[in-house]
N, C-alpha and C positions, 0 to 999 in steps of 0.2 A: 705740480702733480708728478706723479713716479713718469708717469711717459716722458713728458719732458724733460725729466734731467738723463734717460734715455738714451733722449734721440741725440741731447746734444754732446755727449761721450761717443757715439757710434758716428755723429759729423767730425768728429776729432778726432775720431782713427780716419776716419777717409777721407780728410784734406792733411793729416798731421805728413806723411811723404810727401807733400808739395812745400811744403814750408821752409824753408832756410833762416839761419840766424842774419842780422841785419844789423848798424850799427859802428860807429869810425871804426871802433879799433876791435871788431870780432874777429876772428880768423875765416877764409870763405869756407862756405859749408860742404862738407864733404861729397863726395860721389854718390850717388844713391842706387844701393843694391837694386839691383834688376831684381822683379816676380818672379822670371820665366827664364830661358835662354832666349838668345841674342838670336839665333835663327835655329831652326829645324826642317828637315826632309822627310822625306816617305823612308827613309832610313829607319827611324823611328814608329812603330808603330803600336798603338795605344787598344788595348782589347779592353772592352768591358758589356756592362750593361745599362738599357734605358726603361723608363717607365712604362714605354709598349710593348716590355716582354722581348725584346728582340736581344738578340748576342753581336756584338758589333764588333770592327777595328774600323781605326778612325787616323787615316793620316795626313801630314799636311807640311805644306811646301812654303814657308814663309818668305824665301825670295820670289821666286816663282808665281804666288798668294795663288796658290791653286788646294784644294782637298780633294780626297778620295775616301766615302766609306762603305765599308764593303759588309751585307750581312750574313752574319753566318745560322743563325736561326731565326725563325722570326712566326707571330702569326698574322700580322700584318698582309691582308691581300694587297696584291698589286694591283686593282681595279676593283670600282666602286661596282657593289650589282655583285659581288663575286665570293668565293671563298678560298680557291685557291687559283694557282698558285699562289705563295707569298713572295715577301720580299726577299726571303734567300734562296729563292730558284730560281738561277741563271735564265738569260742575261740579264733579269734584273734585281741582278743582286748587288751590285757596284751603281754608287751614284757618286756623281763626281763634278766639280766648278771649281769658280775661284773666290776666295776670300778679298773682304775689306777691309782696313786696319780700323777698328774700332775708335771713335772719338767722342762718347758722349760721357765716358766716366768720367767720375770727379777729377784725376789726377792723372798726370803723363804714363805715371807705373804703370797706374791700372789698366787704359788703354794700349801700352806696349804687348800687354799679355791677353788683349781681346780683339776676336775678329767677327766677321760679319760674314754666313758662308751663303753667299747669292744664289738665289733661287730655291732655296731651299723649303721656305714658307708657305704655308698655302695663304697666309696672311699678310699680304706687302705693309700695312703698319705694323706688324709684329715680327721683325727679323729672328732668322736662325742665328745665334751666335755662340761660339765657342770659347771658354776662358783656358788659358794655358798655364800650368806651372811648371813647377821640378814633379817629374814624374805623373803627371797628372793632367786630365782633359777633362774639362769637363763643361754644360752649356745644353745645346738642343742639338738631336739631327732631325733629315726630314718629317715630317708631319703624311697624315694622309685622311682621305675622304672616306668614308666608311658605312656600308650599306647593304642591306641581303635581305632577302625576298623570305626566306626560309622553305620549309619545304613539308609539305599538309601542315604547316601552320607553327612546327619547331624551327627555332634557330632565328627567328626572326631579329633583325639586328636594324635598329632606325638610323635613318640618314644624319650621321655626324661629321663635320671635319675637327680635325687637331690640325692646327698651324703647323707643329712642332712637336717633339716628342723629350722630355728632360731626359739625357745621360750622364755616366760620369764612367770615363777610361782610366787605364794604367799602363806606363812603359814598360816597367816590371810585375810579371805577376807569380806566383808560385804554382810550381807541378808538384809541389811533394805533399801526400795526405798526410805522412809523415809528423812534418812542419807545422801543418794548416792541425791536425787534430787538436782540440780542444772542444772549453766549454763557452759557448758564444749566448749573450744576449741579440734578438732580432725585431730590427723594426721595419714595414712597409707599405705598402701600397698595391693595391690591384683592381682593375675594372672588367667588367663581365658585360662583354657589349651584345650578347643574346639576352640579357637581363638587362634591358634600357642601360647600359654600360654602369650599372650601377658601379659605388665605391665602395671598396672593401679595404678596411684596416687589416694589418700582420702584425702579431704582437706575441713574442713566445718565446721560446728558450731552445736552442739546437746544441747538441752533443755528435762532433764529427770525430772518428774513430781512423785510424791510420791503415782500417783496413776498407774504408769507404762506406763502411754503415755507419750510419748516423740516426740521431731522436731528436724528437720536434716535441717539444709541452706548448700547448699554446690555450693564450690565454682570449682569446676572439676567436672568431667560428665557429664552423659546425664541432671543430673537435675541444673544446674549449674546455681546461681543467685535464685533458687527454694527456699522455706519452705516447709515442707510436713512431715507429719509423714510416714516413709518408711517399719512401720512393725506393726505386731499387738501389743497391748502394753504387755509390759516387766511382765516376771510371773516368780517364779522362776521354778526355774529347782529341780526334787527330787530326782536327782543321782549326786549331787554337790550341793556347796553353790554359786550358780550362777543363771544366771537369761536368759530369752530366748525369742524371739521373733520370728514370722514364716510370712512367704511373705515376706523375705529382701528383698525388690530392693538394688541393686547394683551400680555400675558405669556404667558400659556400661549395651546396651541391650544385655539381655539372647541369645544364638544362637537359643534357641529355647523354649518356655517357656506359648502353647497356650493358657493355665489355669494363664495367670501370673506367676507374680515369687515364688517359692517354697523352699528358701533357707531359711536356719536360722538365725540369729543373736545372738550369745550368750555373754553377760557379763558378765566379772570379774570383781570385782571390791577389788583390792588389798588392804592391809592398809601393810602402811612404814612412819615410823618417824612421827605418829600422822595426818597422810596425806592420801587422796584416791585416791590409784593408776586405774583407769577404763582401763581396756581392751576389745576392743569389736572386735570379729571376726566375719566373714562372712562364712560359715561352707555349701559350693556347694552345689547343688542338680543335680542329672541325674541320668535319669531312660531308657535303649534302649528298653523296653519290651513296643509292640504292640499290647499284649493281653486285651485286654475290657470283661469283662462279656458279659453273653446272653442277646441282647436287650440291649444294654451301647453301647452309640456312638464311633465308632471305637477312638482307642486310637493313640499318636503320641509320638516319643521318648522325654526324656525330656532332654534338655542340658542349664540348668542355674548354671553353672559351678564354676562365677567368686567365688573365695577362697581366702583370707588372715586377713590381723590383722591390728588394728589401737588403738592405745593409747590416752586418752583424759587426759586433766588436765582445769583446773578451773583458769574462765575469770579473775584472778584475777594479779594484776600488779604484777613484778617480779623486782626487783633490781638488777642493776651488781653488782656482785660480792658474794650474794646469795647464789649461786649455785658453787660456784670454789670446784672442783675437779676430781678425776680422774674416771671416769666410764668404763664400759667392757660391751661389748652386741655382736650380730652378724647383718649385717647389708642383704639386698636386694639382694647383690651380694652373699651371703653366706658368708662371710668372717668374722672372725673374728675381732672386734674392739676396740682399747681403746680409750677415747676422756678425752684429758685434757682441762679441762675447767679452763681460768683466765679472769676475767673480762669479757669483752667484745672478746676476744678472744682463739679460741681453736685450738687444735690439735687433730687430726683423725689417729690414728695409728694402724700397726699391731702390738699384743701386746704381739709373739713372735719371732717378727724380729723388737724391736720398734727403730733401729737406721737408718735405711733402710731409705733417707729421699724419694727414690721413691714411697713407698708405705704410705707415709702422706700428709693427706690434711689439709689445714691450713682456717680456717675458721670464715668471722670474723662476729658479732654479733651486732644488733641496740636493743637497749632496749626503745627504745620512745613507741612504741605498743599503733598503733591505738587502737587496740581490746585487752585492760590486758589480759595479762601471754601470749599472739603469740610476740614473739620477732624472725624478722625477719632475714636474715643470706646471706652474701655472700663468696663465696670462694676464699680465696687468694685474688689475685691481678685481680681476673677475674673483677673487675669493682666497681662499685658502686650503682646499679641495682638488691636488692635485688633479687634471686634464690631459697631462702630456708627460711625455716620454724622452729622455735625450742618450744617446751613448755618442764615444768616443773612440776612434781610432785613428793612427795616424796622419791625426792632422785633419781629420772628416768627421761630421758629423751626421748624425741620423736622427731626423724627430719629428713625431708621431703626436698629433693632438686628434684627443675623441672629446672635445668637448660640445660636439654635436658627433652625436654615432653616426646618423646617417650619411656625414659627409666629413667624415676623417678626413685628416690636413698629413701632409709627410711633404720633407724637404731630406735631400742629402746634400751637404758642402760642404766645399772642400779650403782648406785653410789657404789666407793671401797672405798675410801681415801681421 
């Protein structure tokens, strides 16, 4: 069966770096490149974005084996029952422990470039961990408990925890709109947690202009078959090297939102292997306070909630085989993910249970791409009716399955091997 010859190609990219030649008269086997550097400090600091909408820098001290990450936007409240503060209103906006050196991967490599960041979890069987490369972080940060009462009966938002929350950072990112202008394919991910956290897929096409206006066509949501610039134009941001926009619309409409929409948009825009990685998150807004000034038209709660993350890469054509290799990311479901990429097809693994063939999905890939670098994707044996979505940049992937609408699938990872 296609899975099977699969999985057993993506188990041989991830034991093939454990392997040495053997044999009287081999020569010994050579040194094996490091994933990651040999150590790093808070010297180094990683800015990016996570699935909860939040704008992060994430650093960490590998002798030391301490983190600190600190948010910089976020709609995350800091207490369950609540809506604001969030997590980027001091003092708690910095969370900080120490790391474990990762040992459940398949191979020494893999483990040298993953840690375990203690306490992090609201789920002691489900650890926060981080994967480290050249240039690159990426894995979970905290998680949180989430809940609100609403207010005469909007904004209602039911009792959820998230363990953890999927991110992926950059040590280098770009300030120049300059640079970053272009035409970007966009794939994503968002929840609307005043709408029972439903899921929402991001599926569209972004045109970024070097004067910070930018167009959104998109092919899901409310705006779907649309053009439209969706936010004010892009400014950077002077608490990060990032860049921000305010009135994000969204996918769905706001639950409540009579001023319009008041959400943010904030861009990363990473650089990896000569390439720009763009992340762009969706960073909620809501407010339950009723209070108006003296003489100010009575006020209404605000719940334009929807929160998460979408990765872009550039319209441009992609060859099989390109891109072959082994990536690690956290996917929608929260889980962690390895994806072996050969040619035109891959494998979806977990990638510390990676012989498990239950928990792999096999997925196969069309490179024709009406629209360069969207290279379409079906799963397994499900048919021949593309499902899913893949683009490519710098070493990262982005992909998007609607083969059930109402609970679209998205991973972003970032290349190992």
């Amino acid at each position: 069966m296609i899975w099977r010859s699969l999985l057993s190609m993506a188990l041989a990219a991830l034991v093939l770096s454990a392997c040495g030649a053997s044999g009287g008269g081999d020569p010994p086997a050579p040194v094996a490149t490091r994933l990651c550097p040999q150590t790093i400090d808070y010297g180094t600091v990683f800015t990016g974005g996570s699935g909860s909408g939040e704008l992060v820098q994430v650093q960490l001290d590998t002798t030391a084996m301490t983190y600190k990450i600190t948010y910089l936007a976020s709609p995350v409240p800091v207490t369950k029952g609540t809506v604001l503060p969030t997590r980027a209103t001091a003092p708690n906006n910095v969370f900080s422990g120490t790391l474990t050196q990762e040992t459940l991967l398949p191979t020494t490599k893999l483990n040298q470039c993953a840690f375990r960041l203690n306490n992090a979890s609201l789920d002691p069987t489900r650890p926060a961990r981080v994967f480290l490369g050249e240039g690159v972080l990426g894995g979970t940060i905290p998680g949180a408990e989430i809940q609100f009462a609403g207010v005469a009966g909007v904004g209602v938002v039911p009792d959820t925890t998230f363990p953890y929350y999927p991110f992926i950072s950059f040590a280098q990112t770009s300030t120049s709109l300059a640079e970053i202008a272009g035409k970007y394919s966009m794939l994503g991910y968002h929840k609307v947690p005043s709408q029972s956290f439903a899921p929402v897929a991001v599926d569209g096409a972004v045109t970024i202009n070097a004067d910070g206006s930018f167009t959104e066509c998109d092919n899901s949501g409310i705006y779907a078959g649309q053009c439209r610039q969706p936010g004010t134009n892009f400014v950077a941001r002077t608490d990060s090297p990032t860049f921000e926009t305010d009135h994000f619309t969204g996918q769905v409409t706001p639950t409540q939102a009579v001023s319009g929409p008041q959400a943010q948009g904030v861009l990363i825009v990473g650089k990896l292997k000569g390439q720009l990685v763009p992340i762009l998150i969706r960073v909620g807004a809501a407010n339950p306070s009723v209070f108006s000034p003296p003489g100010s038209p009575p006020a209404t709660p605000l719940a334009d909630d929807e929160s998460g993350i979408a990765m872009l890469a550039p319209q441009t054509n992609v060859a099989a085989g390109s891109q072959n290799g082994e990536y690690i990311g956290v996917d929608s479901n929260f889980a962690y993910r390895t994806t072996a990429l050969t040619n035109a097809q891959a494998t979806m693994l977990d990638p510390f249970n990676p012989s498990l063939a239950s928990l792999a999905t096999a997925i196969n890939l069309d490179y024709t791409q009406t629209l360069p670098g969207l290279v379409t994707t079906t799963k397994g044996a499900a048919g021949t009716t593309p499902t899913g979505k893949m683009i490519f940049t710098g070493g990262t992937i982005g992909y998007l399955d609607t083969s059930d609408p109402s609970a679209p699938y998205f991973a972003v990872s970032a290349f190992v091997q």
